[in-house]
GUKOLBA-908068 format. One record per atom (N, C-alpha, C, O, CB): residue in three letters; x, y, z. Coordinates in pm, whole numbers, padded with zeros to 5 digits, always signed. Glycine has a CB too. Layout:
ALAXYZ/...
***
This chain:
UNK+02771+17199+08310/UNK+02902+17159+08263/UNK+02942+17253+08149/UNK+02877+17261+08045/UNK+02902+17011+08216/UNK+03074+17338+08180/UNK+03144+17412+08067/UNK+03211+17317+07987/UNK+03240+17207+08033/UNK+03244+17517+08115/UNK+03241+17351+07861/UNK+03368+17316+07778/UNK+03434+17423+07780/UNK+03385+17536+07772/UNK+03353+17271+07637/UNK+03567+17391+07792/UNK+03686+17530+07824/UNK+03774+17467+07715/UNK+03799+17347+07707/UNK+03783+17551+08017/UNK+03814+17557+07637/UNK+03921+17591+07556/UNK+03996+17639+07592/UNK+03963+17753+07627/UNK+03912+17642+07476/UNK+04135+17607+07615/UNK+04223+17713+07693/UNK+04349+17710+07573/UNK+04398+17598+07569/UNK+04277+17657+07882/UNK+04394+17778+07504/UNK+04491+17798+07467/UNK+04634+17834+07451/UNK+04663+17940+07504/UNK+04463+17813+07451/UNK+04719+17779+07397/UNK+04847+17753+07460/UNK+04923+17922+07481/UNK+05000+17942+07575/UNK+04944+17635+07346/UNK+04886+18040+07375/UNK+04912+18133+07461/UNK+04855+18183+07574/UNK+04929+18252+07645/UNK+04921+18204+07409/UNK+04724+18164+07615/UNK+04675+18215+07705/UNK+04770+18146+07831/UNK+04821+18216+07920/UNK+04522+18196+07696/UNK+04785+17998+07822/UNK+04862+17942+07974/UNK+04957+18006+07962/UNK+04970+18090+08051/UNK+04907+17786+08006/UNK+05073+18003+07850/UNK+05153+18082+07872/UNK+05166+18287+07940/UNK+05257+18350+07994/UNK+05185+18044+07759/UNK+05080+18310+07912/UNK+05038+18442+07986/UNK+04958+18413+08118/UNK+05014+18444+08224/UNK+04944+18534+07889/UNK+04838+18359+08121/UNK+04799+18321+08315/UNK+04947+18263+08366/UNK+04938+18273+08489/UNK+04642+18153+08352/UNK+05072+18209+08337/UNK+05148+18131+08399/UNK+05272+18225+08447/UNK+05342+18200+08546/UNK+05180+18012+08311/UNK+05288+18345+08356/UNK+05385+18463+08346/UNK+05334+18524+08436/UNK+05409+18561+08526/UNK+05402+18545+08222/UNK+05227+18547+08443/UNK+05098+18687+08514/UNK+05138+18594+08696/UNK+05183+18658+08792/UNK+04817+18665+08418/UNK+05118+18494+08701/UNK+05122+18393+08811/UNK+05249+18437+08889/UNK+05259+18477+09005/UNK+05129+18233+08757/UNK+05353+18416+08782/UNK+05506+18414+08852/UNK+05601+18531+08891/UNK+05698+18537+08968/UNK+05590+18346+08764/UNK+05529+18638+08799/UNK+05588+18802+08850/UNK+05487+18809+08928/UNK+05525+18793+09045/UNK+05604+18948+08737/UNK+05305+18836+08914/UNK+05297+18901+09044/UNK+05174+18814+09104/UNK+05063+18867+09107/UNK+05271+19076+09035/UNK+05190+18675+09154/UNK+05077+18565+09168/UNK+05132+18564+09287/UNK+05056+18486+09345/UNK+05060+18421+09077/UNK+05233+18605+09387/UNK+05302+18558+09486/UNK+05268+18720+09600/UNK+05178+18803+09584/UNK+05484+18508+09425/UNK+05372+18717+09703/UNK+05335+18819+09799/UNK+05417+18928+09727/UNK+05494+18887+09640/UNK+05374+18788+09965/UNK+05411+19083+09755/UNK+05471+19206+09726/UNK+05632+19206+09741/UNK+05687+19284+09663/UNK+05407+19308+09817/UNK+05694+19154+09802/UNK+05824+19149+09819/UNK+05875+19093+09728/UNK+05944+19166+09657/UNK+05862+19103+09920/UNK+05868+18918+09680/UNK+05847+18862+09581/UNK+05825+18910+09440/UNK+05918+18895+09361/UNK+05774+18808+09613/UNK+05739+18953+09410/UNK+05675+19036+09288/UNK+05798+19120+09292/UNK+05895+19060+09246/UNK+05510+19125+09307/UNK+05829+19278+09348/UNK+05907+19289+09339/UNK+06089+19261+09341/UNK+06162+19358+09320/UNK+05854+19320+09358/UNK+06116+19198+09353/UNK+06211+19110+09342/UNK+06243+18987+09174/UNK+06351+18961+09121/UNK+06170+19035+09479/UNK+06100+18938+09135/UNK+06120+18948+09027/UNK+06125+19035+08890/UNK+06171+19018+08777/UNK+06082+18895+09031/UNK+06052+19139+08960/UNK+06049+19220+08842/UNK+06172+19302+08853/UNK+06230+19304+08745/UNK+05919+19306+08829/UNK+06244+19382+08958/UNK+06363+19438+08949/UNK+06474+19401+08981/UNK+06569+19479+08980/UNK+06361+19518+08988/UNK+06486+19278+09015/UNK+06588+19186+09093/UNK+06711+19188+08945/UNK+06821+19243+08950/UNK+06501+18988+09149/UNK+06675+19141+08869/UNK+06774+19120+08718/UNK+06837+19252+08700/UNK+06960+19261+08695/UNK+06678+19084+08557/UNK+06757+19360+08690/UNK+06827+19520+08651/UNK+06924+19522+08776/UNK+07043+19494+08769/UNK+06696+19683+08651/UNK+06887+19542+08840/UNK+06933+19586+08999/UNK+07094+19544+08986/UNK+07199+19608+08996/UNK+06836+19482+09148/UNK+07065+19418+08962/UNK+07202+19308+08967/UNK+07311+19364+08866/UNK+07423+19395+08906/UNK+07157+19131+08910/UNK+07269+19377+08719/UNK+07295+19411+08612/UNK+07383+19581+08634/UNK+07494+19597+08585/UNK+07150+19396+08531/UNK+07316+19689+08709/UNK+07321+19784+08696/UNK+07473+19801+08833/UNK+07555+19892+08843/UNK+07164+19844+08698/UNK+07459+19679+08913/UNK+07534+19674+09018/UNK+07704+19625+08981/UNK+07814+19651+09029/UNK+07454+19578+09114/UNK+07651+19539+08864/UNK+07785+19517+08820/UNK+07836+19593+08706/UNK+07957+19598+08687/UNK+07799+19388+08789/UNK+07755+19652+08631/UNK+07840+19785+08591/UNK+07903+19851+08640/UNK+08012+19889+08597/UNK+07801+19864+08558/UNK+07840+19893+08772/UNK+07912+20001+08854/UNK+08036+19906+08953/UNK+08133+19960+09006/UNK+07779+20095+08965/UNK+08011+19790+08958/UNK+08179+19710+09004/UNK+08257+19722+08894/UNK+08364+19778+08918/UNK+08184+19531+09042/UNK+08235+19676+08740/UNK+08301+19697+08659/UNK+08321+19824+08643/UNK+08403+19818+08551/UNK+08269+19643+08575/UNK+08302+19968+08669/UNK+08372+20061+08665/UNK+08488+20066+08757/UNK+08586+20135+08729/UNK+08298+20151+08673/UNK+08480+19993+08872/UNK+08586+20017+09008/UNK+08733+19939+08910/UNK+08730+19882+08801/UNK+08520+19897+09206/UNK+08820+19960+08979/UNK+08961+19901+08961/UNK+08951+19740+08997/UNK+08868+19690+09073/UNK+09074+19984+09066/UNK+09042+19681+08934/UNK+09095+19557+09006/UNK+09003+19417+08886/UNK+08884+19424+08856/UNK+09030+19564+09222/UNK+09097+19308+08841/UNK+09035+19226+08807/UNK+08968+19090+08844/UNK+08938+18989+08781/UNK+09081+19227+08749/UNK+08954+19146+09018/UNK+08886+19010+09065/UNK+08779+19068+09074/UNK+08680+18996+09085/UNK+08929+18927+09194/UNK+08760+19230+09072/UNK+08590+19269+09056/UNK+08546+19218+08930/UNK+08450+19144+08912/UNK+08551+19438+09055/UNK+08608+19257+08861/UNK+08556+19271+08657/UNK+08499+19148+08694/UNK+08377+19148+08712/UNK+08701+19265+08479/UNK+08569+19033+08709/UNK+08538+18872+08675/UNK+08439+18863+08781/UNK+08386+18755+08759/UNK+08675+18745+08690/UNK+08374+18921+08898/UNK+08305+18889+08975/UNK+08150+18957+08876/UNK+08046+18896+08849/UNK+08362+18944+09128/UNK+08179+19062+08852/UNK+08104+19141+08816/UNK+08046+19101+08662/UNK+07935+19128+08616/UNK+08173+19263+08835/UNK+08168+19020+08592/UNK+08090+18937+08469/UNK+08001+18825+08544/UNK+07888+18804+08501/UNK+08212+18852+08350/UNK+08053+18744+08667/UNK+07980+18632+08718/UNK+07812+18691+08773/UNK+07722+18617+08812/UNK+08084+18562+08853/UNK+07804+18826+08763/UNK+07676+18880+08836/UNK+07641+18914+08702/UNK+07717+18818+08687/UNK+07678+19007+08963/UNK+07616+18938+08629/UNK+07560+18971+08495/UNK+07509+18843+08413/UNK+07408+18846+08342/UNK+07671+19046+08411/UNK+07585+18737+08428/UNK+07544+18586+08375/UNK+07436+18561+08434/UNK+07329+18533+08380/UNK+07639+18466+08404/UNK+07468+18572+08588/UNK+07367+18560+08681/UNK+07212+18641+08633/UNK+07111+18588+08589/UNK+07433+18621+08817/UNK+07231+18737+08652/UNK+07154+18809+08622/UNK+07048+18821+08503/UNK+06941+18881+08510/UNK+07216+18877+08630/UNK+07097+18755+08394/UNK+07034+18742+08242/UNK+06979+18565+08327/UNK+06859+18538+08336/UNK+07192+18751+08050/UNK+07049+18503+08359/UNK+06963+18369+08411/UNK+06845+18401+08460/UNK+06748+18370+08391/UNK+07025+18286+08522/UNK+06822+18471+08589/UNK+06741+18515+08675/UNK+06630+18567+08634/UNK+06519+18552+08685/UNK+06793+18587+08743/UNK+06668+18655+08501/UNK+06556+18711+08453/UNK+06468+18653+08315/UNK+06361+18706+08283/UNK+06601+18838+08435/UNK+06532+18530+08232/UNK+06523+18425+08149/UNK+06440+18322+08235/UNK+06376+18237+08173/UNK+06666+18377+08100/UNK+06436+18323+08397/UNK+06406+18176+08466/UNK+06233+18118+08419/UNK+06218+17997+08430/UNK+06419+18201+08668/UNK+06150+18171+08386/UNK+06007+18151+08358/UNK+05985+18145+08190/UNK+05869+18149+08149/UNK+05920+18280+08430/UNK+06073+18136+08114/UNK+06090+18151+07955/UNK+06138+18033+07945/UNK+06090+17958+07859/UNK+06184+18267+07886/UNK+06253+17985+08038/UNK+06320+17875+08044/UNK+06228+17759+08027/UNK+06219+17682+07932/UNK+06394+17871+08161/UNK+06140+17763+08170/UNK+06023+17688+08251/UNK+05944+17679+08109/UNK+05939+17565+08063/UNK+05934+17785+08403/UNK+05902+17746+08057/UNK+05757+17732+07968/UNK+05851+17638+07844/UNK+05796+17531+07817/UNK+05662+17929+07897/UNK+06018+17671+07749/UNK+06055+17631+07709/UNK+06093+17465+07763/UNK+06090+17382+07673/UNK+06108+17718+07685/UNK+06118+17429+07862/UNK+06160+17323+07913/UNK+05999+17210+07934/UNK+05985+17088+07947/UNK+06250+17377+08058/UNK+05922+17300+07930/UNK+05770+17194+07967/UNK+05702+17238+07866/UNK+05582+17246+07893/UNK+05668+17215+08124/UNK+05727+17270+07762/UNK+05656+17290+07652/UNK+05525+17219+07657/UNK+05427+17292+07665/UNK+05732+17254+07542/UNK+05504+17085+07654/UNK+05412+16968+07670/UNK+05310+17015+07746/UNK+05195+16978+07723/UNK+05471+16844+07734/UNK+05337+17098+07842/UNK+05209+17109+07928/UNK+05156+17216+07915/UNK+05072+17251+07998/UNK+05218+17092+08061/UNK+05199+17316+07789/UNK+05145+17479+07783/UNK+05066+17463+07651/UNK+05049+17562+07580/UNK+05284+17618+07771/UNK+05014+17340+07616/UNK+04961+17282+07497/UNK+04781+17372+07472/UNK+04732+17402+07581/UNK+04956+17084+07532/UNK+04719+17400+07385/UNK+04624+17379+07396/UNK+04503+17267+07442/UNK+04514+17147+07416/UNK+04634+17410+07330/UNK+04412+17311+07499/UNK+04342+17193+07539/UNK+04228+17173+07559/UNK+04198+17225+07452/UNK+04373+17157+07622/UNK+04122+17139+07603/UNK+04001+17101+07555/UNK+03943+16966+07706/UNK+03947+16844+07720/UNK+04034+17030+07363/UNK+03887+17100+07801/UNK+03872+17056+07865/UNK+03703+17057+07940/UNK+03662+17173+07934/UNK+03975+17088+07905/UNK+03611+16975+07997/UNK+03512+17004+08073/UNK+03515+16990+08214/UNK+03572+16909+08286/UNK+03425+16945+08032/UNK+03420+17118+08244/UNK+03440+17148+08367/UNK+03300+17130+08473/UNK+03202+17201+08452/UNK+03495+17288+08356/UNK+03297+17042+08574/UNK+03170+17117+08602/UNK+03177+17117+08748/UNK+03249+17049+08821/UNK+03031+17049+08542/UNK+03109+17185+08772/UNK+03124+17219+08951/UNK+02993+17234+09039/UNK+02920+17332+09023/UNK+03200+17374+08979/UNK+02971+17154+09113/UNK+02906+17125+09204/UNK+02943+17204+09380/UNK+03052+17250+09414/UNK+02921+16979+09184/UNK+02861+17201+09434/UNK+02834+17270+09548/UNK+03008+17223+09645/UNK+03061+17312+09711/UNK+02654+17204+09623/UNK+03031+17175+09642/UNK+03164+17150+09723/UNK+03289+17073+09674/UNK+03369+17024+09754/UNK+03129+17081+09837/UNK+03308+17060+09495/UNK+03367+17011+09423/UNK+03374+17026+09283/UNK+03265+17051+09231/UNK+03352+16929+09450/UNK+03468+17017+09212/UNK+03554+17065+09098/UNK+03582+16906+09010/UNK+03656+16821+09059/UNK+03717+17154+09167/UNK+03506+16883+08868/UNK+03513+16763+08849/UNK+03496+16829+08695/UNK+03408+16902+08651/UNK+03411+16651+08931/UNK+03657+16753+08608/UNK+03723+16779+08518/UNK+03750+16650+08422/UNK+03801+16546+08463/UNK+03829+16840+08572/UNK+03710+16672+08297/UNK+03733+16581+08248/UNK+03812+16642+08080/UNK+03770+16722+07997/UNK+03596+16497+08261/UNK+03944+16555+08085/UNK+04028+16565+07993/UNK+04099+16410+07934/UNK+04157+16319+07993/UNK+04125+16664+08053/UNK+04062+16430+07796/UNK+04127+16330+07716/UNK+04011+16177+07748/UNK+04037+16059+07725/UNK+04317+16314+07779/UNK+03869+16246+07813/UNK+03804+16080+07858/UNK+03843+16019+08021/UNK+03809+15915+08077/UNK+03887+15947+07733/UNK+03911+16111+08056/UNK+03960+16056+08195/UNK+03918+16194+08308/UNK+03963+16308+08299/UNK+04157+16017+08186/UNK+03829+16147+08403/UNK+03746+16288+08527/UNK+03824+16230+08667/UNK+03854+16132+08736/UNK+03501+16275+08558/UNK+03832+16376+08648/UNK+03925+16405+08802/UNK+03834+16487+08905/UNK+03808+16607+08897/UNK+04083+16514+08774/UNK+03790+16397+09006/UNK+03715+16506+09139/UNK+03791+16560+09237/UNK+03839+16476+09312/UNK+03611+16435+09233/UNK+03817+16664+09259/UNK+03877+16750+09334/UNK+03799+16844+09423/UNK+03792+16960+09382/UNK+03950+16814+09258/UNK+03724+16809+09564/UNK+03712+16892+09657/UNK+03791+17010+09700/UNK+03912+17024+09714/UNK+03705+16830+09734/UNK+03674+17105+09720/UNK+03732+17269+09697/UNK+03817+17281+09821/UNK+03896+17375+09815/UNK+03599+17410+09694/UNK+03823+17195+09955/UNK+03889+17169+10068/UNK+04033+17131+10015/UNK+04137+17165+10071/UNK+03816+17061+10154/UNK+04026+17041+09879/UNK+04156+16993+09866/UNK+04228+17104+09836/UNK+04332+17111+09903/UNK+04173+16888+09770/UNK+04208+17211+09746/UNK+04306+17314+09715/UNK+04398+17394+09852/UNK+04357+17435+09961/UNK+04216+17423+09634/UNK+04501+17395+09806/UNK+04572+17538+09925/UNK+04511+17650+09877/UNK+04467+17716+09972/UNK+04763+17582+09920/UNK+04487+17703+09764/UNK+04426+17811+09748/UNK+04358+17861+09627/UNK+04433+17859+09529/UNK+04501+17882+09778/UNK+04247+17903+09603/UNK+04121+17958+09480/UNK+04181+18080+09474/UNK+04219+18121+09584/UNK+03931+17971+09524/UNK+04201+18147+09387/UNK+04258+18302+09348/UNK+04126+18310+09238/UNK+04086+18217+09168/UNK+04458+18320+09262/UNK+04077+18430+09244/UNK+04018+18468+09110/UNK+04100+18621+09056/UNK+04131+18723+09117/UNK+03832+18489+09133/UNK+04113+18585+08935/UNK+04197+18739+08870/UNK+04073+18761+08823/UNK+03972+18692+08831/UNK+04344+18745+08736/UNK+04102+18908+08752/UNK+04021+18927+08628/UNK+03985+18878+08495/UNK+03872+18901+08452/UNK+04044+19002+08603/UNK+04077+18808+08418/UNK+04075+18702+08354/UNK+04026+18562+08361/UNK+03962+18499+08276/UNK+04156+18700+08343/UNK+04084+18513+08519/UNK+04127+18339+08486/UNK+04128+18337+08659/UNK+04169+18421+08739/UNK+04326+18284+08374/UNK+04077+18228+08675/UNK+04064+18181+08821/UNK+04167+18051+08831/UNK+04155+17958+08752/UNK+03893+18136+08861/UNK+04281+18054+08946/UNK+04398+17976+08995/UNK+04329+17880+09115/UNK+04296+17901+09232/UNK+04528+18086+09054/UNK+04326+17779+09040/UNK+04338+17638+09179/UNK+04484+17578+09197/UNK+04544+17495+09129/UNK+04232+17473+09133/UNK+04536+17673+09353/UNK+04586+17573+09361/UNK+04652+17474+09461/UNK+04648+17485+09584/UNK+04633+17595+09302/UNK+04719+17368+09383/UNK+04734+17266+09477/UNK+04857+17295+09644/UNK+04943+17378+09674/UNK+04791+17139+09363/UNK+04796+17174+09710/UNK+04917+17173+09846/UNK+05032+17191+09769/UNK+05092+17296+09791/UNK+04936+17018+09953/UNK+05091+17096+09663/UNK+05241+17062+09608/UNK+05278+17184+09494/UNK+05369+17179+09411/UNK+05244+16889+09525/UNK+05191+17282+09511/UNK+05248+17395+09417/UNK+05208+17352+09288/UNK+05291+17385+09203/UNK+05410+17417+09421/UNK+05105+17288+09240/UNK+05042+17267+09149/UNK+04961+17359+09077/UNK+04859+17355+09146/UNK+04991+17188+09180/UNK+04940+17429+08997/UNK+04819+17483+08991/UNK+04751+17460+08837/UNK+04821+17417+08745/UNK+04836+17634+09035/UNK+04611+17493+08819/UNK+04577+17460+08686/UNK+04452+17630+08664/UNK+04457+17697+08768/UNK+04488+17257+08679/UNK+04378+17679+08581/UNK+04363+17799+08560/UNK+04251+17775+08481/UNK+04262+17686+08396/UNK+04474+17873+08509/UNK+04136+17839+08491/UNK+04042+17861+08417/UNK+03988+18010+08374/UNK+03957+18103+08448/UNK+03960+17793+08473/UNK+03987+18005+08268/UNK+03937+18144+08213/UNK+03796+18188+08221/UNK+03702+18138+08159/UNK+03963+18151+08076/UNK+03788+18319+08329/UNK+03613+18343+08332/UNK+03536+18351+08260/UNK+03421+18335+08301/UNK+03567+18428+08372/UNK+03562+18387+08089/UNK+03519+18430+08030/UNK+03436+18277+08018/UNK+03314+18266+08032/UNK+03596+18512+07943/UNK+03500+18200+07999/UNK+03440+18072+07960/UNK+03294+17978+08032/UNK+03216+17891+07993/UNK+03559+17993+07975/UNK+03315+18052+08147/UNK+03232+18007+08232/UNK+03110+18048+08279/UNK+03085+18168+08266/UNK+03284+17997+08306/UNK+03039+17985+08325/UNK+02876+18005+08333/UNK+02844+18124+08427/UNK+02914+18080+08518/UNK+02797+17865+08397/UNK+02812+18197+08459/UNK+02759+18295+08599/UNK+02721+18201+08700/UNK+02763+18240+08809/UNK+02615+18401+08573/UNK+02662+18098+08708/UNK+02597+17965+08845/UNK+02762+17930+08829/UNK+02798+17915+08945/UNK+02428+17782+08791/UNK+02849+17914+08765/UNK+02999+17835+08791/UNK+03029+17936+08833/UNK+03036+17908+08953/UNK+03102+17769+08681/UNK+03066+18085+08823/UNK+03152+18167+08873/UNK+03069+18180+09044/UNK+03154+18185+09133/UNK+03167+18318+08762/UNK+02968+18184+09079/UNK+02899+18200+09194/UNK+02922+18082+09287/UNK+02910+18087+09410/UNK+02760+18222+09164/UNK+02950+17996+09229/UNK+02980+17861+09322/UNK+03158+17879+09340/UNK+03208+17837+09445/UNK+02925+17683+09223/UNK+03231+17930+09253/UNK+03357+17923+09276/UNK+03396+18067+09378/UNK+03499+18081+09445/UNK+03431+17910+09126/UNK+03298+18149+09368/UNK+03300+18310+09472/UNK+03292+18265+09617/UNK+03354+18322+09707/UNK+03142+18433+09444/UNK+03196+18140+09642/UNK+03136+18088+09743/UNK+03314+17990+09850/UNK+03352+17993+09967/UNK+02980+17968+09654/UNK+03361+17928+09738/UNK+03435+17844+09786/UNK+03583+17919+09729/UNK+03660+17842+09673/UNK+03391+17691+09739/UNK+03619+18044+09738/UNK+03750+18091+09746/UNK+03818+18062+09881/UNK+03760+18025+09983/UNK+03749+18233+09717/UNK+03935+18083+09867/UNK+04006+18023+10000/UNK+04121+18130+09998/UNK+04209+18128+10085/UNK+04066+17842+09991/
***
């Protein structure tokens, strides 16, 4: 059994790292240049004539600062859950059993949609788009070998 410390910047960075490039290549790109792209597109409408471009072309720039604000928003809006925390971990041959605040949660490695390991921090996560993150550093070599075993 680990004790994991996870700290509220670190979620906030595994959760950033997750949402630009935790997803497929198309995606990834798309968040990362999707905002400029937009931005750079309505400059160049706002250079053309006519003021139903201008006003279209301010409506793509609003857009655009949204789009690229959307995961700053997220961490601002759920503040509560990017908390530091103080959690134990321990893992057994075909299950993931967590205990926070006095209250253990068993979670079979079958239950996840998917185990990611980064270089940092290993992603469980759930069917419902759930996910929760553990940092390798924290963890035992017999925990990282049991979690190598049951990636998905």
């Amino acid at each position: 059994m680990s004790e994991v410390v996870i700290e509220n910047k670190e979620y906030k960075r595994y959760y950033l790292f997750e949402y630009f490039f935790g997803q497929n290549m198309l995606i990834s790109i798309i968040r990362l240049f999707g905002s400029p792209l937009m931005i750079l597109m309505a400059i160049w409408i706002m250079l053309s004539e006519g003021w139903f471009l201008t006003v279209f072309a301010i409506i793509m720039v609003v857009y655009a600062i949204y789009f690229a604000l959307i995961p700053w928003i997220y961490i601002y809006r759920n503040s509560a859950n990017f908390t530091t925390t103080t959690i134990d971990v321990e893992l057994d041959r075909d299950k993931v059993s967590i205990v926070e605040n006095g209250k253990t949660k068993h979670h079979e490695f079958l239950s996840f949609a998917r185990i990611i390991r980064r270089k940092k921090y290993i992603v469980f996560r759930f069917e419902t788009k759930k996910e929760f993150y553990l940092p390798v550093d924290k963890l035992s070599n017999e925990e990282l070998e049991i979690i190598d075993r049951n990636l998905i």
